[in-house]
C-alpha positions as a LaTeX table, in Angstrom:
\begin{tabular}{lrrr}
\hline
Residue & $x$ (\AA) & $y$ (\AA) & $z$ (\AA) \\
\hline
Unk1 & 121.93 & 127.30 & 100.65 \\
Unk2 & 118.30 & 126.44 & 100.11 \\
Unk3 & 116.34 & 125.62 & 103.24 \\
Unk4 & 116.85 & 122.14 & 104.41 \\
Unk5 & 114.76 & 119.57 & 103.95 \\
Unk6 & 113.76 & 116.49 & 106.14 \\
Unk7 & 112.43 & 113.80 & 105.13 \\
Unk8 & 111.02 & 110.91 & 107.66 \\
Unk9 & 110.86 & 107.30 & 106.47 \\
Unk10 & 109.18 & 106.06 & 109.36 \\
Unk11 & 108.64 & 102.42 & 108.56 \\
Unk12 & 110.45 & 100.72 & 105.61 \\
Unk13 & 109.33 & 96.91 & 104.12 \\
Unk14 & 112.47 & 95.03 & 105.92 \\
Unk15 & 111.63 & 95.98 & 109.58 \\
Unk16 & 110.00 & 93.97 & 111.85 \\
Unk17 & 108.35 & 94.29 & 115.54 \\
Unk18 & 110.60 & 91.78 & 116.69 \\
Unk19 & 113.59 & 94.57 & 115.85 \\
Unk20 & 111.75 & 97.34 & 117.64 \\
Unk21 & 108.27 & 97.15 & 119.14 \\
Unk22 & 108.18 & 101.09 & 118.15 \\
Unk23 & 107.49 & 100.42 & 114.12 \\
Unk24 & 104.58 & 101.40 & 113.03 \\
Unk25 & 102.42 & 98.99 & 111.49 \\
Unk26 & 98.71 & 100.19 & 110.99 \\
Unk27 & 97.27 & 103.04 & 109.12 \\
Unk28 & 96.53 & 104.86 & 112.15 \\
Unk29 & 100.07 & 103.94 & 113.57 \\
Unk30 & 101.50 & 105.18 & 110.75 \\
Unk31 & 99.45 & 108.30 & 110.74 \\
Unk32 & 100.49 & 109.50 & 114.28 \\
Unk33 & 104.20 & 108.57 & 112.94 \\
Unk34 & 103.56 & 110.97 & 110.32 \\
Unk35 & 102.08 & 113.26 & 111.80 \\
Unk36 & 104.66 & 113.65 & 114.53 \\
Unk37 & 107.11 & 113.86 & 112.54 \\
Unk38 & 105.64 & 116.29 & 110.80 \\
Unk39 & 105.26 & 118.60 & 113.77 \\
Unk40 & 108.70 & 118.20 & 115.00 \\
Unk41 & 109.73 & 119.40 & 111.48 \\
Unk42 & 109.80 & 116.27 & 108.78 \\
Unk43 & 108.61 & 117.73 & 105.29 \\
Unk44 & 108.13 & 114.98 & 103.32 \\
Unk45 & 107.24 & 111.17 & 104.33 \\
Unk46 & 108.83 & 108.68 & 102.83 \\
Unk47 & 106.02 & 105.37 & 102.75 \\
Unk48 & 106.00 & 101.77 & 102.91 \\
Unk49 & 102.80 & 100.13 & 103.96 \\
Unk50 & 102.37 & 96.55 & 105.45 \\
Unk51 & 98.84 & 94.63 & 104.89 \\
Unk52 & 96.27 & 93.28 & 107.44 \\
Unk53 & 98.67 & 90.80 & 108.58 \\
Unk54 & 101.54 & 93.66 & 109.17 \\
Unk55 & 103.32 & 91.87 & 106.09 \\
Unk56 & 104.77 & 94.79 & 103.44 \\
Unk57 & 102.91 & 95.50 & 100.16 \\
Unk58 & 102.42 & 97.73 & 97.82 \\
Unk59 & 98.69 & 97.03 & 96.88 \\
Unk60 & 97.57 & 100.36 & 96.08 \\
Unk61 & 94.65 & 99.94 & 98.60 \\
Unk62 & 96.43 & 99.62 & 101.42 \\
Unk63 & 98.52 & 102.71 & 100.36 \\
Unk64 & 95.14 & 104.53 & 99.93 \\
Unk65 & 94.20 & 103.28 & 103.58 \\
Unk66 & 97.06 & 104.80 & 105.17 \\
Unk67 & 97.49 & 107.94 & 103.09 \\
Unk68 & 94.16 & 108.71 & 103.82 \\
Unk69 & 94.56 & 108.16 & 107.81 \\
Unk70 & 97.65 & 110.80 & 107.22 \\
Unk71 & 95.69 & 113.73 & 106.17 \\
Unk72 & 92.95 & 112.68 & 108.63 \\
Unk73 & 95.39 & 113.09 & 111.41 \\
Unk74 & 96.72 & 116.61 & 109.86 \\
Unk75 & 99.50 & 115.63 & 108.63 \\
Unk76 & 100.81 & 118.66 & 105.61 \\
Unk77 & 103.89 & 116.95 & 104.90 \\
Unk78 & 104.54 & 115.63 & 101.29 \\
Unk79 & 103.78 & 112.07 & 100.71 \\
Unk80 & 106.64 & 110.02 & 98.77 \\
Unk81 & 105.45 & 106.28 & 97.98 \\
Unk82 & 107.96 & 104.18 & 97.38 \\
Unk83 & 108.36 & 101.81 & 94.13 \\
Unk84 & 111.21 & 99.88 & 95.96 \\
Unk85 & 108.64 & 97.82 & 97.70 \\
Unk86 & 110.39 & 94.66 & 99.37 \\
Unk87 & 113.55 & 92.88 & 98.01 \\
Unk88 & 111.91 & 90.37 & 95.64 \\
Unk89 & 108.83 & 91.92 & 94.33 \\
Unk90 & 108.23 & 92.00 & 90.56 \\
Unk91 & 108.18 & 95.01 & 88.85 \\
Unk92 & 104.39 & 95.35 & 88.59 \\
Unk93 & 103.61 & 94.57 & 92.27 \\
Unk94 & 106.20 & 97.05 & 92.91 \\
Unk95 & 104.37 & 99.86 & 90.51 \\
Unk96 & 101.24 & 99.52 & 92.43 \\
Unk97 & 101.06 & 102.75 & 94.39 \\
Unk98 & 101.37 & 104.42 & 91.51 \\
Unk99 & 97.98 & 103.60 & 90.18 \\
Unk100 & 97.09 & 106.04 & 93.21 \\
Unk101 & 98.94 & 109.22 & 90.70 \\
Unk102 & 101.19 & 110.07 & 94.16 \\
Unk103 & 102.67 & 113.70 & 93.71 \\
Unk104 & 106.56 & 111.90 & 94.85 \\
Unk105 & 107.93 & 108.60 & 94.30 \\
Unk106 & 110.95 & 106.89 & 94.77 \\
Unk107 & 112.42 & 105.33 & 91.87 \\
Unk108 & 115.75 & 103.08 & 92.15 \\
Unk109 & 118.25 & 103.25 & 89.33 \\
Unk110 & 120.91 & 100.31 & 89.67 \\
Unk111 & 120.85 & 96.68 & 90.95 \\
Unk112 & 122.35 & 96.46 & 94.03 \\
Unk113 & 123.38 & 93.38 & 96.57 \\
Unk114 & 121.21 & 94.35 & 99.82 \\
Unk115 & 122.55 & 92.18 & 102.93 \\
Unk116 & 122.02 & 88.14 & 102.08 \\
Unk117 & 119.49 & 89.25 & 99.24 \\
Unk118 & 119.80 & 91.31 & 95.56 \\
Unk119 & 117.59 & 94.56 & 95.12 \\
Unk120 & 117.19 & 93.47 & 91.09 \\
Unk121 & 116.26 & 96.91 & 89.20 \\
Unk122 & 117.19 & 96.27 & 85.56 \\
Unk123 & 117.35 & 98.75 & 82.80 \\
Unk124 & 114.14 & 97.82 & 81.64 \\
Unk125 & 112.42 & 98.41 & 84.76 \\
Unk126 & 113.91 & 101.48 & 85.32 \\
Unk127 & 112.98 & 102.69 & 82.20 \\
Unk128 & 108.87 & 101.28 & 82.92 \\
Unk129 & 109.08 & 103.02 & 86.18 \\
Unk130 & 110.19 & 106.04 & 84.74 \\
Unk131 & 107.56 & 106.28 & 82.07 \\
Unk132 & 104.52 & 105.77 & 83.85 \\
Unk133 & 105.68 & 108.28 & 86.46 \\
Unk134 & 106.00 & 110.44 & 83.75 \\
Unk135 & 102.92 & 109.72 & 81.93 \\
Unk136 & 101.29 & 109.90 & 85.80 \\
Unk137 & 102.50 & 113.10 & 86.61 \\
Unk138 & 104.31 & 111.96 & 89.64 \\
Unk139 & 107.89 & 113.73 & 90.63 \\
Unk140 & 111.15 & 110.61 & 90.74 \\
Unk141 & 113.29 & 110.78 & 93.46 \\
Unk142 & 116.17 & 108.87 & 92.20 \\
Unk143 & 117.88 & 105.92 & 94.95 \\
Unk144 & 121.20 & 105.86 & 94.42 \\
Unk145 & 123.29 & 102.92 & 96.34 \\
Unk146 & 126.43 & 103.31 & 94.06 \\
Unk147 & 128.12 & 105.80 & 91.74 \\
Unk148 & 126.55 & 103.57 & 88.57 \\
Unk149 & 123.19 & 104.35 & 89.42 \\
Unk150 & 123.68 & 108.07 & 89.24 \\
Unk151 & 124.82 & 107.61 & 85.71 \\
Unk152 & 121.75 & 104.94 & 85.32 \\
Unk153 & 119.52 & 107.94 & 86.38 \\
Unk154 & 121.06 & 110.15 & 84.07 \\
Unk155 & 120.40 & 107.97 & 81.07 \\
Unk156 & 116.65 & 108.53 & 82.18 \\
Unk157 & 117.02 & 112.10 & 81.61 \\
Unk158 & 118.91 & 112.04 & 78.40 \\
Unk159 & 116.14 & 109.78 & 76.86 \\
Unk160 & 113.28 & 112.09 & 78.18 \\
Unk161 & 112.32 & 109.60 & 80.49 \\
Unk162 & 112.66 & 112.21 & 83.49 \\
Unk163 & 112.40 & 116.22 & 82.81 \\
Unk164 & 112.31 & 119.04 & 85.10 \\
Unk165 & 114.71 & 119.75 & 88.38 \\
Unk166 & 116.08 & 116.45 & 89.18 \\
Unk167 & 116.12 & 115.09 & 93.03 \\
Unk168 & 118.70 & 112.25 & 94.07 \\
Unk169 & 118.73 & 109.85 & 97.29 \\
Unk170 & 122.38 & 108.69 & 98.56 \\
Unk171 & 121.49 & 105.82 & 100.35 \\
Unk172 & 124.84 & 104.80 & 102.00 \\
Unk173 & 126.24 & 101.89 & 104.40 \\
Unk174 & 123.30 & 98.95 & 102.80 \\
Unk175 & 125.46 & 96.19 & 103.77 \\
Unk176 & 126.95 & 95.26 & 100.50 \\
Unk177 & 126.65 & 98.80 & 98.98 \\
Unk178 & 128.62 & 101.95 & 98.74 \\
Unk179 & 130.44 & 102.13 & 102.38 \\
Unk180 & 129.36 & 105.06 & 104.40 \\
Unk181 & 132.21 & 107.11 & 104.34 \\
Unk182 & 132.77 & 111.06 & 104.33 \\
Unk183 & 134.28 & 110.94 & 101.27 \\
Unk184 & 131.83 & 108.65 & 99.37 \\
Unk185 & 129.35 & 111.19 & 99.95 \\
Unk186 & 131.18 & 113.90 & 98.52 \\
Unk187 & 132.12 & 112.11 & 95.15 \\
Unk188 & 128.60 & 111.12 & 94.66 \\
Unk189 & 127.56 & 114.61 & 95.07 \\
Unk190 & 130.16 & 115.77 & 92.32 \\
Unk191 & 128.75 & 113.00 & 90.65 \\
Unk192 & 125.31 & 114.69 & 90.05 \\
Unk193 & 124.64 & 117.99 & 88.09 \\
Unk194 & 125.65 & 121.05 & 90.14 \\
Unk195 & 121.68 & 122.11 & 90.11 \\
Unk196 & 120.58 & 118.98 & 91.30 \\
Unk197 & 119.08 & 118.37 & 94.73 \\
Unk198 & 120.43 & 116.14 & 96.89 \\
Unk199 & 119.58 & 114.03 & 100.30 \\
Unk200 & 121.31 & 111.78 & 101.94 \\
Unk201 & 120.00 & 108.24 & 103.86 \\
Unk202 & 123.16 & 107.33 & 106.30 \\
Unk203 & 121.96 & 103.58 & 107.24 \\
Unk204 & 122.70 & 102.82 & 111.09 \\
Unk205 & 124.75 & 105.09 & 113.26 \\
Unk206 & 125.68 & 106.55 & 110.54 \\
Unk207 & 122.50 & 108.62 & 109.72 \\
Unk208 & 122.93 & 110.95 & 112.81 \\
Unk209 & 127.03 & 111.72 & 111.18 \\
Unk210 & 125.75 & 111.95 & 107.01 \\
Unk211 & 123.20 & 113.67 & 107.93 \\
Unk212 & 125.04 & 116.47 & 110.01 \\
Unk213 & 127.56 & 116.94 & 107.02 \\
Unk214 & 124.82 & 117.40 & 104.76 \\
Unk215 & 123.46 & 119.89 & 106.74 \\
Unk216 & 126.64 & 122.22 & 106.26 \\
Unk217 & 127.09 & 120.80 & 102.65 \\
Unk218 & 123.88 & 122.12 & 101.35 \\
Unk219 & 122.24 & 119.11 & 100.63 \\
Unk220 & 119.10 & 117.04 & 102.71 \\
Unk221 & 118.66 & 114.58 & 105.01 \\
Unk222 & 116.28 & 111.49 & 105.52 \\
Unk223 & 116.00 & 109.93 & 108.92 \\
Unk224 & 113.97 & 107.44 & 110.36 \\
Unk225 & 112.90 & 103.84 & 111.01 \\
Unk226 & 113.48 & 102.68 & 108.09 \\
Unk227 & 117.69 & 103.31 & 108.12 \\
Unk228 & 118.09 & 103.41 & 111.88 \\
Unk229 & 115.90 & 102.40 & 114.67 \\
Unk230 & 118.62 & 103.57 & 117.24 \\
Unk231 & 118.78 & 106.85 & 119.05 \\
Unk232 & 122.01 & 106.26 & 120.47 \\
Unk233 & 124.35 & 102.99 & 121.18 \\
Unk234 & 122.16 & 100.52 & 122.64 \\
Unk235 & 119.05 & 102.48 & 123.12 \\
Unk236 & 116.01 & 102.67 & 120.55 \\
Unk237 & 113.86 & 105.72 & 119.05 \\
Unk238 & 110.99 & 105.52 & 120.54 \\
Unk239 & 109.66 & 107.38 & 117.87 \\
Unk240 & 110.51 & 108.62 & 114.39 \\
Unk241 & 109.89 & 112.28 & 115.63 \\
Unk242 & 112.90 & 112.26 & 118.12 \\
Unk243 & 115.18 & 111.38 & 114.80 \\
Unk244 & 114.08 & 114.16 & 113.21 \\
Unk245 & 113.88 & 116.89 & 115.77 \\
Unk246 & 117.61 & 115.74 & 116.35 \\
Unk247 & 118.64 & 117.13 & 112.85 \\
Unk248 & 115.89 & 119.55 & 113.26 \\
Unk249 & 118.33 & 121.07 & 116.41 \\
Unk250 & 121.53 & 120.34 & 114.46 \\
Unk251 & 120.33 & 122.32 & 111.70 \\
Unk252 & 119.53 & 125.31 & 113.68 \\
Unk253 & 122.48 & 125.41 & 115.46 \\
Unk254 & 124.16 & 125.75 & 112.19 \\
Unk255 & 122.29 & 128.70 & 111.32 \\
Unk256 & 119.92 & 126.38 & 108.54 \\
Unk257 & 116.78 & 126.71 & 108.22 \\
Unk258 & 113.93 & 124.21 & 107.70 \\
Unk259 & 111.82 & 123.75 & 104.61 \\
Unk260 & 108.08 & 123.48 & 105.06 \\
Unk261 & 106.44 & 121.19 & 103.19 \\
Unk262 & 105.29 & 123.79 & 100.56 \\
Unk263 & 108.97 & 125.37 & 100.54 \\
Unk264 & 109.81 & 121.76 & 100.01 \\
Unk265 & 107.64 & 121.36 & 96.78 \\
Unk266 & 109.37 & 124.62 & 95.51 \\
Unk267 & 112.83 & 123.33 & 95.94 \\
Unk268 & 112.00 & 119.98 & 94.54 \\
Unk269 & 109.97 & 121.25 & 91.56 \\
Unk270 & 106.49 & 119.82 & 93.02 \\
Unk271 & 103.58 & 121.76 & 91.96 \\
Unk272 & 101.96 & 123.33 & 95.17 \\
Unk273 & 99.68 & 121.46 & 97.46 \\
Unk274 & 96.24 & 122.06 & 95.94 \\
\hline
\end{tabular}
């Protein structure tokens, strides 16, 4: 097995204080998130970013703000924008922090009911997405919420949308989505080509359990705010770093070790950190 990777998304654009007065909100919350998280063993960052008003956006200058307060705090880990935005954005709002030529971005491949709401990603926007991140130089991580979008994200690479090693997100229990279950992980990952990487986002209590099996399956794991803002039943994170030294200690018991963030870009086909 490769090294495992951890990635922290320590914020999301659904949360709210009101949920958890632990979410980060401003670019120097978000940096000690990050940087935490980081140091306790995260090596990439998933971002969302919220505006003066703690409201999420994806103007590329608030993106700029807070990636810059990362690396001022230390933080080495990989930066991953996300081009998911908020359920509701257009596609062009959603594009913004690309304008910023991020080395990682997310890119989602299927529309997908998301609680009381629909996460609209049409074939046409995929297809945008995927050709200025290609024209931009930036890596796709592919968000998959159902076995469709794997095949969605597959049409990408068959047009030459998307070249190189090819990196896939399982994000599983979005009320409305593909169910959490044991075995829903497993067909998606024989759903994806046997080189592929894989990580998998468990939503709820059930990132702590997904994330332990892909920890013996040989895949990755994202933790964080953003899926879960529990620790245990009843009782909040305090911080994103506790989620991840959690599969951090999971991981070593099972004799896995953790990816850096330049063992990371290896495994992920990243160019190295300049």
């Amino acid at each position: 097995m490769d090294k495992l990777i951890v990635t922290a998304a320590i914020q999301g654009a659904e949360l709210t204080k009101e949920k958890t007065p632990h979410l980060p909100v401003t670019p120097e919350e978000v940096a000690q998130e990050a940087f935490q998280a980081w140091r306790a063993g995260a090596s990439i960052i998933h971002l969302h970013v919220r505006d003066d008003q703690g409201q999420p956006t994806q103007d590329p200058k608030y993106y700029k703000l807070n990636m810059e307060a990362i690396e001022r705090a230390g933080c080495r880990a990989v930066i991953q924008v996300s081009t998911g935005g908020a359920v509701g954005m257009s596609l062009e709002t959603r594009m913004g922090p690309l304008r910023l030529r991020p080395e990682y971005s997310s890119l989602n491949t299927g529309t997908v009911n998301f609680g009381e709401d629909v996460f609209i990603n049409s074939k046409q926007m995929m297809e945008s997405l995927a050709a200025v991140m290609q024209e931009s130089g930036i890596k796709p991580e592919f968000e998959v919420y159902e076995e469709g979008h794997v095949h969605s994200a597959l049409a990408l690479v068959k047009k030459g949308l998307v070249t190189g090693r090819l990196n896939f997100n399982f994000v599983l229990g979005v009320p409305g989505a593909m169910s959490p279950s044991p075995g829903n992980l497993m067909h998606l990952c024989q759903a994806i080509p046997p080189e592929a990487n894989w990580t998998v986002s468990g939503i709820g209590r059930h990132q702590l359990i997904l994330g332990g099996m892909a920890v013996f399956m040989g895949g990755n794991v994202r933790v964080g705010f953003e899926d879960n803002i529990y620790y245990s039943r009843g009782v909040l994170a305090k911080t994103n770093a506790e989620l991840v030294a959690r599969m951090v200690r999971i991981a070593k018991e099972a004799g896995r070790e953790i990816a850096s963030p330049e063992e990371a870009r290896s495994i992920l086909g990243l160019p190295p950190r300049s």
